[in-house]
N, C-alpha and C positions, 0 to 999 in steps of 0.2 A: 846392415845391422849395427854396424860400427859407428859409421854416423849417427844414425838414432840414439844411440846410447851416448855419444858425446854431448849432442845437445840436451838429452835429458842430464845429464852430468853439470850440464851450465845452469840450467835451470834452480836444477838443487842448492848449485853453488850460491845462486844468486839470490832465490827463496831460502827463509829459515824453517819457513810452513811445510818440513821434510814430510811428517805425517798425510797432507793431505795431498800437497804432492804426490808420495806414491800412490796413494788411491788412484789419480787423474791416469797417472804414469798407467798402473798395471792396467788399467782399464783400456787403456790406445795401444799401449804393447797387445794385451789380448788380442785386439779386432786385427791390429796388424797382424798377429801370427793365423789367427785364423782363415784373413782373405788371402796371404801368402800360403796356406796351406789347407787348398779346395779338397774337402773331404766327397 
């Protein structure tokens, strides 16, 4: 999870588009925490 949040961290750094970015962001977080965690 560490990694992912670092890279998302670079990204931000590197886009100023933070807004739409997190949208992209929360939306690949979601799916990641979902297929990590088979209901």
């Amino acid at each position: 999870m560490s990694i992912i949040f670092s890279l998302i961290g670079g990204r931000t750094v590197v886009r100023p588009t933070t807004v739409q970015k997190m949208a992209t962001v929360f939306n690949e977080w979601r799916t990641l925490v979902r297929c990590q965690k088979p209901v």
